[in-house]
C-alpha positions in Angstrom: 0.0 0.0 0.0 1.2 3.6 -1.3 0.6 6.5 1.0 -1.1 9.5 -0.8 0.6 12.1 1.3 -1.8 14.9 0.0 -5.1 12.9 1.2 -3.4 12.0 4.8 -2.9 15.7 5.5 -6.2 17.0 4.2 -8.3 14.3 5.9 -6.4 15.2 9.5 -7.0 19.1 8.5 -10.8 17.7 8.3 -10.7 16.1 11.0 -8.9 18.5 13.5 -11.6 20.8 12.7 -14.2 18.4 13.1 -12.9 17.5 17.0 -12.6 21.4 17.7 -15.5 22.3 16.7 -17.4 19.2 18.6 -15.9 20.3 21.7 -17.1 24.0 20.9 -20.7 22.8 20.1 -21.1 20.3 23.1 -18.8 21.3 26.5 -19.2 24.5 26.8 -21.3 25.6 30.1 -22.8 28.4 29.5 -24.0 28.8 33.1 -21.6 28.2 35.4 -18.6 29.4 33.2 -15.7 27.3 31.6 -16.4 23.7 30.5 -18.5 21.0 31.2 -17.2 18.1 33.2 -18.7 15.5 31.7 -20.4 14.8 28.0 -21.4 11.0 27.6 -21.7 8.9 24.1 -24.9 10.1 23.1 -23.8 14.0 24.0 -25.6 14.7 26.8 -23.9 16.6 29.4 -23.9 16.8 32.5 -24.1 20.3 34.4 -23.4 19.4 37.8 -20.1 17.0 36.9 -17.0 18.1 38.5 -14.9 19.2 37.1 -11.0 18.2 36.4 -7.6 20.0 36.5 -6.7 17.7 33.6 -9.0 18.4 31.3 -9.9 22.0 32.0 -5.5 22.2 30.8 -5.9 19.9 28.0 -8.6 21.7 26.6 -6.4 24.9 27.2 -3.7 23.7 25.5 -5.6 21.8 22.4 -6.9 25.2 21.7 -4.2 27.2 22.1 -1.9 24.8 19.7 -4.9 25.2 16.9 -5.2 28.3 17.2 -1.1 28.7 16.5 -1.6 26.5 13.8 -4.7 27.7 11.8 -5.4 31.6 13.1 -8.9 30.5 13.6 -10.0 33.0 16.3 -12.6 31.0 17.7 -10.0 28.9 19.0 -8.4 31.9 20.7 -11.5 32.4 22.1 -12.0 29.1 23.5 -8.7 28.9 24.8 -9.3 32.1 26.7 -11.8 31.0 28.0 -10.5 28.0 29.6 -7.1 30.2 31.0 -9.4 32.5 33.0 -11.1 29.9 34.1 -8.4 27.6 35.3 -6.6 30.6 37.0 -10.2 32.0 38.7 -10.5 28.6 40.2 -7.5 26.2 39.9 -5.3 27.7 41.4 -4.8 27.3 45.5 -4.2 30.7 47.3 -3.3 29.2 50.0 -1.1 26.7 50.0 0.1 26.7 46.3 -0.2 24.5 43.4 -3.4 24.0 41.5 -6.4 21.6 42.7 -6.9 18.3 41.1 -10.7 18.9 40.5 -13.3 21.7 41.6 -17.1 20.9 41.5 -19.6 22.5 38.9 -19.8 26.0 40.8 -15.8 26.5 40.7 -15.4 25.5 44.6 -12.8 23.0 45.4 -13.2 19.8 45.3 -10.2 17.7 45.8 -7.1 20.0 46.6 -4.6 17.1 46.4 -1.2 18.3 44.6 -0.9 15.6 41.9 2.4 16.1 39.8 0.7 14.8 36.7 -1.7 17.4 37.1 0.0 19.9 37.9 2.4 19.3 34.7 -0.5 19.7 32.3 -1.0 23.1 33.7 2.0 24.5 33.0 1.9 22.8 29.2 -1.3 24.3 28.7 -0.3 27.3 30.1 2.6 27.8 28.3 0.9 27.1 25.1 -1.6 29.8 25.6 1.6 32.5 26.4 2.8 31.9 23.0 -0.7 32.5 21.3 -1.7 35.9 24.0 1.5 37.1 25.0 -0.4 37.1 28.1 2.7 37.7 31.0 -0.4 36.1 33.7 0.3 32.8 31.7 3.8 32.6 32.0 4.1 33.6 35.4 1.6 31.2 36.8 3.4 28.5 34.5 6.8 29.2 36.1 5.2 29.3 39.4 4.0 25.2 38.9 7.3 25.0 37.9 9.2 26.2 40.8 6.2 24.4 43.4 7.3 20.9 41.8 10.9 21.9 42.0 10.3 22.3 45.4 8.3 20.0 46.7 8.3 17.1 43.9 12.4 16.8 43.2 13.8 14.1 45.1 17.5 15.5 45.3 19.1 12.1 46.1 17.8 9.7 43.3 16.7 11.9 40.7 12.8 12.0 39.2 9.8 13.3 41.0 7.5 12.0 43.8 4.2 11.4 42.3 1.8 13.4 44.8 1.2 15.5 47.6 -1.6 16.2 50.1 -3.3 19.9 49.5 -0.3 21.0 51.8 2.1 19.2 50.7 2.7 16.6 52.8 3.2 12.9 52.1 -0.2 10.8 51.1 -1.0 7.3 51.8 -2.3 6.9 48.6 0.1 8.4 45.4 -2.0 6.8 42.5 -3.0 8.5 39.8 -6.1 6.6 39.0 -7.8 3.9 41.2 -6.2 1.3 38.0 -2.6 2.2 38.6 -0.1 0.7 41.3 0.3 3.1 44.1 3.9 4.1 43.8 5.8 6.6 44.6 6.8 7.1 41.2 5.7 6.3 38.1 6.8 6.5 34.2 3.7 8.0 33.2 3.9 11.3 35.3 7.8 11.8 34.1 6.3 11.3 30.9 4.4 14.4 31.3 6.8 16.5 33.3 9.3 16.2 30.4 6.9 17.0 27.9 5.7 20.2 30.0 9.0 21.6 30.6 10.6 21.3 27.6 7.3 23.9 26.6 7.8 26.3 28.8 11.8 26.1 27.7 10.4 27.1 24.6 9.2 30.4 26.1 11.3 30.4 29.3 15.3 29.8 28.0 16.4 29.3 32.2 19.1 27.3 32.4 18.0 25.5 35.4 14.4 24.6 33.9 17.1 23.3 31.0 19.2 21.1 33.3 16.0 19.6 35.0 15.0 18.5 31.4 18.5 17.0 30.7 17.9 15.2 33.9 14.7 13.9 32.9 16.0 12.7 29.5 18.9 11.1 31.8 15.8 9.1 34.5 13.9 7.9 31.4 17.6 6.6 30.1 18.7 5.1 32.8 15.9 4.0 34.9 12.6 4.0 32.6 13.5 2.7 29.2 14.3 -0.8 29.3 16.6 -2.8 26.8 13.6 -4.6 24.9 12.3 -1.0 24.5 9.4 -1.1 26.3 8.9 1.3 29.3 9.1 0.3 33.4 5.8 1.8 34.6 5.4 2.1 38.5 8.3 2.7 40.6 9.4 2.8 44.8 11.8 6.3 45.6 15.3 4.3 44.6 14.0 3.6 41.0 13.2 -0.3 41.5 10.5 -1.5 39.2 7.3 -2.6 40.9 5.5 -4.0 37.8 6.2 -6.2 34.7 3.0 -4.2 32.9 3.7 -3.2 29.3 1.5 0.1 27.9 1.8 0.3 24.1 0.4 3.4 24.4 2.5 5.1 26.3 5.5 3.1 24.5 4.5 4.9 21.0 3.6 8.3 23.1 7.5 8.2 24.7 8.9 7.2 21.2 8.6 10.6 19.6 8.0 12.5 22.8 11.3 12.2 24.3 13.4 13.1 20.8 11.2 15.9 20.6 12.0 17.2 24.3 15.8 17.1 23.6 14.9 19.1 20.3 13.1 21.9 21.8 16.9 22.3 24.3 18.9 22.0 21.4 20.9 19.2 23.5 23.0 17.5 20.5 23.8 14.8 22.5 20.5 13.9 23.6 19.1 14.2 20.4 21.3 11.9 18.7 20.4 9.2 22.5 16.4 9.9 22.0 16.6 9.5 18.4 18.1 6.1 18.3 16.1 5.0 21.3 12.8 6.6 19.4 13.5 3.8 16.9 13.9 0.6 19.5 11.0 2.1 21.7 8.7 2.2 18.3 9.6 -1.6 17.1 8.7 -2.4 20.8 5.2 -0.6 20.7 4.4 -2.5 17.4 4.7 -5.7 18.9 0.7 -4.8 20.6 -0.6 -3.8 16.9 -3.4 -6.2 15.8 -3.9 -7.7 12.5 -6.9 -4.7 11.7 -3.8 -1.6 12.5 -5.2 -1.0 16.0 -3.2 -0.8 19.2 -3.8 -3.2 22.4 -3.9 -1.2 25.3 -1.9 -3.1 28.2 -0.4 -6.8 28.6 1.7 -8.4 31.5 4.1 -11.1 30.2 4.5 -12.1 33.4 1.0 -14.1 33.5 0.8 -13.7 29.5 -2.7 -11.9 30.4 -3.5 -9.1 27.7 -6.3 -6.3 28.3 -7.9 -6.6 25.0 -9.0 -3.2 24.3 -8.0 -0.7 21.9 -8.6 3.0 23.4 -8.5 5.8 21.4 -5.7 7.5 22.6 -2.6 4.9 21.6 -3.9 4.9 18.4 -3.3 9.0 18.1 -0.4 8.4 19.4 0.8 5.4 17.2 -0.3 8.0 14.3 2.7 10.3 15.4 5.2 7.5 16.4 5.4 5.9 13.8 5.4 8.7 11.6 8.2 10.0 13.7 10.0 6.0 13.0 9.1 6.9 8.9 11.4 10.5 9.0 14.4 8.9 11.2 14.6 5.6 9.1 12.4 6.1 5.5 11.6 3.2 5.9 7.8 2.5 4.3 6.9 0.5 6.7 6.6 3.0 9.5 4.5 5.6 6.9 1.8 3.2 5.9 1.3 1.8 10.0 1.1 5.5 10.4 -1.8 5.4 8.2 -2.7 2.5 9.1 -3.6 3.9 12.7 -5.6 6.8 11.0 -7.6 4.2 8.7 -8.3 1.8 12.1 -9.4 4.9 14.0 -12.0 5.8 10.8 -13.1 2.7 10.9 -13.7 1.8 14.3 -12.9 4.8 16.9 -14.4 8.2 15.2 -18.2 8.8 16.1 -19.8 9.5 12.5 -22.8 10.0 13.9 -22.7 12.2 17.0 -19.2 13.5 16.6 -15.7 13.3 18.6 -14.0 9.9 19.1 -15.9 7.0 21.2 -13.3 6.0 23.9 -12.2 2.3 22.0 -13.8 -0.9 20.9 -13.3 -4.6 23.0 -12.0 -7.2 21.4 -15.1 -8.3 19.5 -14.4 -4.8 17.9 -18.0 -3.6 19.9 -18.0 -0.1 21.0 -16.7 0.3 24.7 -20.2 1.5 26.2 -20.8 4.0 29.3 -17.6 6.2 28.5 -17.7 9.9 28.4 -17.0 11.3 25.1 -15.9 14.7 27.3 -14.4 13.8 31.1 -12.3 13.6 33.3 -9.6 11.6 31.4 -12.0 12.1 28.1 -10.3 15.2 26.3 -9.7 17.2 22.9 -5.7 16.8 23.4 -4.5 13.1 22.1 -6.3 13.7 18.9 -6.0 17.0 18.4 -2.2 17.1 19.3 -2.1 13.7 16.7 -3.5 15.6 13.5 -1.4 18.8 14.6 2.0 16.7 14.9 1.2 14.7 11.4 0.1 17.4 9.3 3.1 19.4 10.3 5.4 16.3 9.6 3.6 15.3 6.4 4.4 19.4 5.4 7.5 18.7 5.8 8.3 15.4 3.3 
């Protein structure tokens, strides 16, 4: 199969308009300001869902990165909207830090100090700076920054501690989600730190914001990245793995996420590390493709037990990765699984009928029933950010 490069890029141009403009049509809350926490399948919302630190920065930054790309004020105006209303009632005067989730009326909710959370802040945050010039942005941004330097670094072994009380003090529970191992730390919120700061480097050239990224690049060497290319996932505080878990997703996501982290410091010698590793890490994510293009979500070769589902988010992600694989290689193979991704999530993933992406199909290719098309961990940024990455890297052949 040839690759019609033309066609790829104007169907993704389609279709980042198409999830834009779903999220403009269905999660806006008119009454109680900002967005709505919760749209289901069949796009009814849900007023009085709370509402998350996570997606109220996702959909900050989704916007913001569209509206850098196409001009489209609307997007401006949508991503304005979801600054002001992330810093009227995110953002904890007391203690620091911003809350992991407020309820409908903007009052807090759960003030814990998750990492992860706090991380997609300051990438959506940053993201909006560059689109409003807006100083507010950037100052709160480097704010997050220096409240995980200070709280989060763990000086002796490197990395970050996962999470933190409202005052920062140590929790019982760390986890992320009630499905993840409660560790103290964990690949996926480095992931996200990395990815965070290397934005705000973008805007922000401090030298020690650089050397914390350098050190990131450095944990996820050493310590994350394993030799088979897949990634340890859950973590104690000296960096001993406390699962045998592999997440494709997260796999591909790494794959060109890391190289392009040591891009954005202009680090030669990390770029030539994350480029060589992008390749391993990308044959490693391939090994969970099915025979119909799609990505498995999760398997444990320690009892050989695979969670057969195929979410929507690994296969934006395998859309970029391997795309990423095609320009460091040319090899074919990695352009047409890119498309491949694209043409499994037409076919089974994108909502023809009531818009957005459905959250992924079982094994028995059935839709994946009672998810939110908008939520908590439902949000406009996988997709979004998938279309933006491969239209720009399709530009560029």
């Amino acid at each position: 199969m040839e690759v019609n490069i033309d066609s790829y890029k104007n169907e993704l141009l389609e279709e980042l308009n198409k999830i834009l403009s779903y999220w403009i049509k269905n999660t806006v809350d008119i009454s109680n300001s900002g967005f709505y926490g919760k749209v289901d399948n069949e796009n009814r919302s849900f007023p009085q869902a709370p509402k998350g630190l996570v997606l109220n920065s996702r959909i900050l930054w989704s916007f913001s990165a569209a509206y850098n790309f196409s001009k489209d004020e609307e997007y401006f105006l949508l991503a304005q909207r979801a600054f002001q209303y992330i810093e009227k009632y995110f953002f904890d005067k007391e203690f620091g830090g911003v809350f992991w989730s407020v309820d409908h009326k903007g009052n807090m909710l759960n003030g814990r100090k998750q990492i992860y959370g706090l991380a997609f802040c300051i990438y959506g945050l940053n993201e909006f700076y560059k689109i409003s010039g807006d100083e507010n942005a950037l100052h709160h941004a480097i704010g997050l920054f220096q409240a995980i330097e200070k709280h989060s670094y763990d000086k002796e072994q490197k990395g970050y501690y996962e999470a933190f009380t409202r005052d920062w003090q140590t929790p019982e529970d760390f986890r992320l989600s009630e499905k993840d191992d409660n560790a103290k730390k964990t690949m996926n919120t480095h992931l996200h730190i990395v990815e965070a700061y290397a934005n705000l480097y973008e805007v922000w050239k401090d030298d020690f914001l650089k050397k914390q990224i350098e050190n990131l690049l450095e944990v996820f060497s050493q310590h994350i990245i394993k030799g088979d290319g897949h990634l340890h996932l859950f973590f104690d505080e000296y960096w001993k793995p406390r699962s045998t878990l592999i997440s494709y997703g997260h796999d591909i996501e790494a794959a060109w996420l890391l190289q392009q982290c040591a891009e954005k410091i202009n680090s030669e010698n990390w770029i030539s590390e994350m480029k060589n590793v992008a390749v391993r890490i990308t044959n490693a994510a391939a090994e969970g493709l099915d025979n119909d293009g799609g990505l498995w979500y999760e398997y444990d070769p320690s009892t050989n037990y695979h969670i057969k589902e195929k979410h929507w988010w690994p296969q934006a992600e395998a859309m970029i990765g391997f795309m990423n694989a095609f320009e460091l290689t040319h090899a074919n193979k990695f352009l047409r699984q890119s498309y491949n991704s694209w043409k499994f999530i037409k076919t089974h993933i994108k909502d023809n009928y009531n818009g957005e992406w459905f959250w992924g199909i079982n094994e028995d290719a059935s839709i994946m029933k009672d998810q939110d098309k908008a939520g908590f961990w439902k949000c406009p940024y996988h997709n979004s950010r998938a279309c933006l990455e491969v239209i720009r890297r399709l530009e560029e052949l």
